[in-house]
C-alpha positions in Angstrom: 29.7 -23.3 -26.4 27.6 -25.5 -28.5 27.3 -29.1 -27.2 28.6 -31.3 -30.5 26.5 -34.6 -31.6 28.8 -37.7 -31.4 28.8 -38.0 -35.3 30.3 -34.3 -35.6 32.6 -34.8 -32.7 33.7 -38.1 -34.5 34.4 -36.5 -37.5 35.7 -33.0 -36.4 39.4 -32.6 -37.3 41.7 -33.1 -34.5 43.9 -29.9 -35.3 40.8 -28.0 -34.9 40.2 -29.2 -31.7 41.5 -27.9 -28.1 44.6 -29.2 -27.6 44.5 -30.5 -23.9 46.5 -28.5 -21.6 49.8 -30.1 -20.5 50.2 -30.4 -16.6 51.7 -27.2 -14.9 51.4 -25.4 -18.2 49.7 -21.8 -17.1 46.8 -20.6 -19.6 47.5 -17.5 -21.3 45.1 -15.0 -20.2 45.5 -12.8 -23.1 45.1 -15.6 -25.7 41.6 -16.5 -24.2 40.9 -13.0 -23.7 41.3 -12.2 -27.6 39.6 -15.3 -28.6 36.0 -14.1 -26.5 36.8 -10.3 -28.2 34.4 -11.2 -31.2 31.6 -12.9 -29.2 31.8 -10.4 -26.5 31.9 -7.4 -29.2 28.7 -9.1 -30.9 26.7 -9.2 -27.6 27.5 -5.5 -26.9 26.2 -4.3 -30.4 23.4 -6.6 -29.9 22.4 -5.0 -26.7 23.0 -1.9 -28.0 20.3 -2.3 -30.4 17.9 -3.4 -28.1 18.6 -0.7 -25.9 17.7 1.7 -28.9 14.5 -0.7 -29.5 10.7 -0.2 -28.0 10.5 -3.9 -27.0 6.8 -4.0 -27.2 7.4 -3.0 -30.7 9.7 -5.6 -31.4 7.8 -8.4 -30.2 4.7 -7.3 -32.3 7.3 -7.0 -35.2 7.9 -10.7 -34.1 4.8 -11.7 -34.0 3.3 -9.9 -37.4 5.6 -12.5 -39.6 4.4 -16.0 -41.2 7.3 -18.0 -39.9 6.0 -21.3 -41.3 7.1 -19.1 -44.8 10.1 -17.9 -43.5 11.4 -21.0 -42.5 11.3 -22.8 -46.1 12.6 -19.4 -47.6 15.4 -20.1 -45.3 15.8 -23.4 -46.3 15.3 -23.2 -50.3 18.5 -19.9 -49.7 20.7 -22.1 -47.8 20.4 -25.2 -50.4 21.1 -22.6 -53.2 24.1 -21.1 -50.9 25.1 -24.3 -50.4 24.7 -25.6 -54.2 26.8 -22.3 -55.7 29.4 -23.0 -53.0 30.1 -26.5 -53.8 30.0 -25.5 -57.5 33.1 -22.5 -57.2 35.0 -24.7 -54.2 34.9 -27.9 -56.7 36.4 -25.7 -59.1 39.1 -24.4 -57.3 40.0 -27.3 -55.4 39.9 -29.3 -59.0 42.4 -26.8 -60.5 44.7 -26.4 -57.5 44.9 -29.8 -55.7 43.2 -33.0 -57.2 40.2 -33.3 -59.3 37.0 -33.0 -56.9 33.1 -34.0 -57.8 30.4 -31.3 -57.1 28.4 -33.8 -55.3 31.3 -34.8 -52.6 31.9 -31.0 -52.5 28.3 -30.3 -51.7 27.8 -33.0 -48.8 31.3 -32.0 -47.2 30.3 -28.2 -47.1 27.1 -29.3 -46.0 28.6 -31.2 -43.1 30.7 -28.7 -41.7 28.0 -26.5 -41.2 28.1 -27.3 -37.7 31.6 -25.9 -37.2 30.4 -23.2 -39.2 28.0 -21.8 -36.4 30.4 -21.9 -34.1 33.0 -19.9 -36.1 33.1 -19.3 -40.3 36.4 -19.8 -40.3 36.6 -23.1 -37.8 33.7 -24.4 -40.3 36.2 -23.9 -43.4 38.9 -25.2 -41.2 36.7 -28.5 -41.2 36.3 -28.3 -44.8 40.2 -28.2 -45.5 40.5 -30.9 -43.3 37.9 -33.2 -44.0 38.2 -32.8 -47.8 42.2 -34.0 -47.1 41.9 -36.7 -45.4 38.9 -38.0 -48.0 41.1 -36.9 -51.3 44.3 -38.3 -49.4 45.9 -34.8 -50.5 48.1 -32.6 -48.6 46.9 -30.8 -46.3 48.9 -27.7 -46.5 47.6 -27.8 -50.6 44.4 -28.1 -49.5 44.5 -24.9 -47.0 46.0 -23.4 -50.2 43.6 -24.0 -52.7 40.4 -22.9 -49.3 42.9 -19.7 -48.9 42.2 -19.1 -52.7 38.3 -19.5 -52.2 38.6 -16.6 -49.7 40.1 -14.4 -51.5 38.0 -14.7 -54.4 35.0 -14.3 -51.8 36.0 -10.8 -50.6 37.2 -10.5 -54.6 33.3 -10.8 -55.5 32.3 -8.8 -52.2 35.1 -5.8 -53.4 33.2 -5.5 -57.0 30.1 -5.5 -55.2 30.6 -2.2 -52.9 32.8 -0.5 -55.8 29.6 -0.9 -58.0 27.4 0.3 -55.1 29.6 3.5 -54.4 28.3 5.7 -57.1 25.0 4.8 -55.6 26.1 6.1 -52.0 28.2 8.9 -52.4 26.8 10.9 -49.4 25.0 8.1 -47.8 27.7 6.2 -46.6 30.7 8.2 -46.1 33.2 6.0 -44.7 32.2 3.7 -47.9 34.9 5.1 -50.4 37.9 4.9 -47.5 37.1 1.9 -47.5 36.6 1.0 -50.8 40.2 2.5 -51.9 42.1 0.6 -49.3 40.5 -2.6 -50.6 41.5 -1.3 -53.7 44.8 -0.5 -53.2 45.1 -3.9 -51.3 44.1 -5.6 -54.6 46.7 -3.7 -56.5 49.2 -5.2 -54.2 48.1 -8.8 -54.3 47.8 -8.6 -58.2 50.9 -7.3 -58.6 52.1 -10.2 -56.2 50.8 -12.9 -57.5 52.0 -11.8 -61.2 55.4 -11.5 -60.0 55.4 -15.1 -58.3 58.3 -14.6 -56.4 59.7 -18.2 -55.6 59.2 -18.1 -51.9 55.2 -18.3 -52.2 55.4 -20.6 -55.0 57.9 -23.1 -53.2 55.3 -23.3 -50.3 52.2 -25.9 -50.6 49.7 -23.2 -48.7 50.5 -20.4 -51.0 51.8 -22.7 -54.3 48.0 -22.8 -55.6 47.5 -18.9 -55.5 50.7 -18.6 -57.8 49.8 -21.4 -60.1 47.0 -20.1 -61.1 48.0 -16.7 -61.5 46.1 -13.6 -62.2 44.2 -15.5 -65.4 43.3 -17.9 -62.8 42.1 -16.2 -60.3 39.5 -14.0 -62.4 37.8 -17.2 -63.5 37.6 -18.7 -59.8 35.7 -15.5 -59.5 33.8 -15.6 -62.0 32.9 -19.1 -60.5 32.5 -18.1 -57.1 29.9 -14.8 -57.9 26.8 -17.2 -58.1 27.4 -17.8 -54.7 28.1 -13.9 -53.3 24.8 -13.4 -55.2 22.9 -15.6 -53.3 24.0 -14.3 -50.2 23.2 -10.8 -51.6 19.4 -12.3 -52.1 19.9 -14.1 -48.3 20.8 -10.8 -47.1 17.7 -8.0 -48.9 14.7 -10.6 -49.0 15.0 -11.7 -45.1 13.5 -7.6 -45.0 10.3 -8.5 -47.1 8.9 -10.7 -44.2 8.8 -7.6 -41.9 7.5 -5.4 -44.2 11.0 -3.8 -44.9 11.1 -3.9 -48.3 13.7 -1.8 -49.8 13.5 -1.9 -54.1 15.8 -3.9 -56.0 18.0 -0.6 -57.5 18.3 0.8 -53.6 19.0 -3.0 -52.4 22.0 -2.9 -55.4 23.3 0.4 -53.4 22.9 -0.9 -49.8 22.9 -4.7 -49.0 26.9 -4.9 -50.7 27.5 -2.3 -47.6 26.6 -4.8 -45.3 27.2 -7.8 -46.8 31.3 -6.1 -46.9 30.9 -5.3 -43.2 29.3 -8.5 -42.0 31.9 -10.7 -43.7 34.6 -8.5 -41.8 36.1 -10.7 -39.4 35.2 -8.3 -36.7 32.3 -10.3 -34.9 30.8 -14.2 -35.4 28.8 -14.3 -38.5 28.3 -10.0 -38.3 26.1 -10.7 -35.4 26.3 -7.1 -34.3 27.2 -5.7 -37.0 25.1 -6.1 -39.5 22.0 -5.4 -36.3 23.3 -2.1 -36.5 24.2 -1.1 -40.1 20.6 -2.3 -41.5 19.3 0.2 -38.7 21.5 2.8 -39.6 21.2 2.1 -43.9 17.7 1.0 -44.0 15.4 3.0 -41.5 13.7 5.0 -44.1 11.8 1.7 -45.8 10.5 0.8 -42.8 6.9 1.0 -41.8 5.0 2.7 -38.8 6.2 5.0 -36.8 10.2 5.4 -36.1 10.1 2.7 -33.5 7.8 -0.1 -35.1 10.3 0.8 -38.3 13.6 0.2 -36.1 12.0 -2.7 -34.4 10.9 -4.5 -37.8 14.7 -4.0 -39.0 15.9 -5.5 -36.1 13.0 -8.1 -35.7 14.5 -9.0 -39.7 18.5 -9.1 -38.7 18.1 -11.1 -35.3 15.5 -13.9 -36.7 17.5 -14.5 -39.8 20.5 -15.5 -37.7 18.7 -18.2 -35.6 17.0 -19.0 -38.4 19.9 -19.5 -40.4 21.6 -21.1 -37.5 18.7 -23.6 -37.0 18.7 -24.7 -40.7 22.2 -25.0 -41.0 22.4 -27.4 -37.4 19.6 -29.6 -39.4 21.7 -29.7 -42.8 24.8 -30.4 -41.1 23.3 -33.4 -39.0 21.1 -34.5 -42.4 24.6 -34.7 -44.1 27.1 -35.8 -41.5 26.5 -39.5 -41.9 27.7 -39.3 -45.8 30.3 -37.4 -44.8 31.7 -40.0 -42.7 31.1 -42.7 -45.3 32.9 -41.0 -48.0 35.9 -40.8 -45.6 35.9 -44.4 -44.5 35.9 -45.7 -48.1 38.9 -44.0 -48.5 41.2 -44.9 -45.1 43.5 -48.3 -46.0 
C-alpha cells in the first residue's frame, strides 16, 4: 500500500476511504480476498514473463536506453494525457451537471493522480468527489456525468480495435469474439439510452446518460478521442527507446489490441497484461536474437509503468496544493 502525503490524505474523499471496522464486527474473508485478485493476478503475469525472460538480457535491455530522454517523453505524454482529459471531462461535466473551466478540470485530474496509482478507478472516485464538493453539486450527478466519461472511453477504445480487425484477421483470433460482444453490447446500450425508460432518467447517477441521449453521447466522444489518441501514442512510442519500433500502419493494427485489454478491469493499470500481450503481438519487431527481442519488449512494458507511476506521484504532489485551495474558496 502506498504511504499517502498529509496533503493527499487531507484532501482524499472520506467515502473512498476504509471505513474503520466496528468492534466485534468479523472481516469478510472473501471481500478482502476479491479485492487482492487484481494485484495478485498482475504479479503472477509479471513473474510469468520474467520466468520466460533471459535476465542478463533484460538488464542489458535496461541498461542500452537514455533514460534522462525517456523521462521528459514521459513527462511531455502525461501533460498532453492530462490536457485532452481535462478538455473531454470539462465538457461532459459542463453539459451534464454545472458549467466547469478547463483549467479547474485540469488541476483536479491532475491531483488525483495519486489515487490513480493506487487504483484507476479509486483515482476517478477522487475526481467525482473532489469536483462535488468544489462545484457544490450533487454527488450522485456528478458520478453520473464520470459514468458518462467511461463509457465514452471504452466507446473511443471499441472504434479503435473494430478499425484494427481487418488488420488482424488471423493474428489475433480471439480479436473479433471480442470485438462482436462489445458490439452487440453497444447495440444494447444504444437502444437503451434511446428508449429512456423513466427509471434511469428519474435517478441522478444515470439521469446524465439519458439527457444527453444518443446525439449526446457521439459528441462526448468525439471530445474524448484526443485523449484515447494520446494514450495510443503513450502506448507504441514507449517501444522506440528499446529499439522496438513497430511502423505506424502495423502500430494502427496492434497497440488498439492492447490498449482494449489493458483498460480491462482485469488487473491494476494492465500490469500483467499488457507485459504479456506486447510479447505475444510484438516479438517479430524486436531486435537481436529471440531473447534480447523478448527482453527489450518487456524492458519497454515494465519501465513505462514506474515511469508513468513516478511522473504521475510528482504531478499529483505539484498539483495537490491548488487543489485544496479551489476547495476551500468554495466551503461557507
Amino acid at each position: 500500500m502506498i504511504a499517502q502525503p498529509p496533503e493527499l490524505e487531507e484532501a482524499l474523499p472520506q467515502p473512498l476511504a476504509q471505513e474503520p471496522a466496528r468492534p466485534g464486527a468479523p472481516e469478510k474473508a472473501s471481500g478482502s480476498l476479491k479485492r487482492y485478485v487484481p494485484l495478485l493476478l498482475a504479479v503472477a503475469l509479471v513473474g510469468y514473463v520474467l520466468w520466460r525472460l533471459d535476465l542478463h538480457a533484460l538488464v542489458g535491455a535496461f541498461q542500452r536506453t537514455h533514460y534522462a530522454a525517456y523521462l521528459l517523453f514521459t513527462f511531455v505524454f502525461l501533460m498532453a494525457l492530462l490536457t485532452a482529459d481535462a478538455f473531454a471531462t470539462a465538457y461532459v461535466y459542463s453539459k451534464t451537471v454545472c458549467p466547469a473551466k478547463f483549467s479547474e478540470l485540469f488541476v483536479i485530474r491532475g491531483a488525483s493522480y495519486m489515487a490513480s496509482v493506487v487504483n484507476h478507478h479509486v483515482g476517478q472516485g477522487w475526481l467525482t468527489y473532489f469536483f462535488s464538493k468544489t462545484y457544490r453539486a450533487p454527488l450522485w450527478r456528478v458520478a453520473g456525468a464520470t459514468l458518462l466519461v467511461y463509457v465514452t472511453t471504452f466507446g473511443c477504445l471499441f472504434v479503435m480495435g473494430a478499425v484494427a480487425l481487418p488488420f488482424n484477421v488471423g493474428r489475433v483470433s480471439w480479436l473479433p469474439i471480442t470485438v462482436g460482444v462489445l458490439a452487440v453490447g453497444a447495440v444494447v446500450y444504444a437502444a437503451v439510452i434511446y428508449k429512456a425508460p423513466a427509471f434511469l432518467a428519474e435517478r441522478q447517477a444515470t439521469a446524465p446518460l439519458v439527457a444527453v441521449g444518443l446525439k449526446g453521447h457521439v459528441v462526448a466522444l468525439v471530445y474524448r478521442m484526443p485523449h484515447v489518441f494520446v494514450q495510443f501514442l503513450g502506448t507504441w512510442l514507449p517501444f522506440w527507446f528499446f529499439d522496438v519500433r513497430v511502423p505506424f500502419l502495423d502500430a494502427l493494427a496492434l497497440i488498439p489490441v492492447i490498449m482494449l485489454v489493458q483498460a480491462l478491469p482485469i488487473t491494476p493499470q494492465g500490469v500483467g497484461t499488457r507485459d504479456v500481450l506486447a510479447l505475444e503481438l510484438l516479438a517479430q519487431y524486436a531486435p537481436g536474437t529471440p531473447e534480447e527481442g523478448k527482453a527489450a519488449i518487456a524492458a519497454a512494458t515494465l519501465s513505462w509503468a514506474g515511469a508513468l507511476t513516478l511522473v504521475q506521484v510528482i504531478t499529483s504532489l505539484g498539483l495537490m496544493r491548488r487543489a485544496q485551495a479551489m476547495l476551500q474558496r468554495q466551503q461557507p
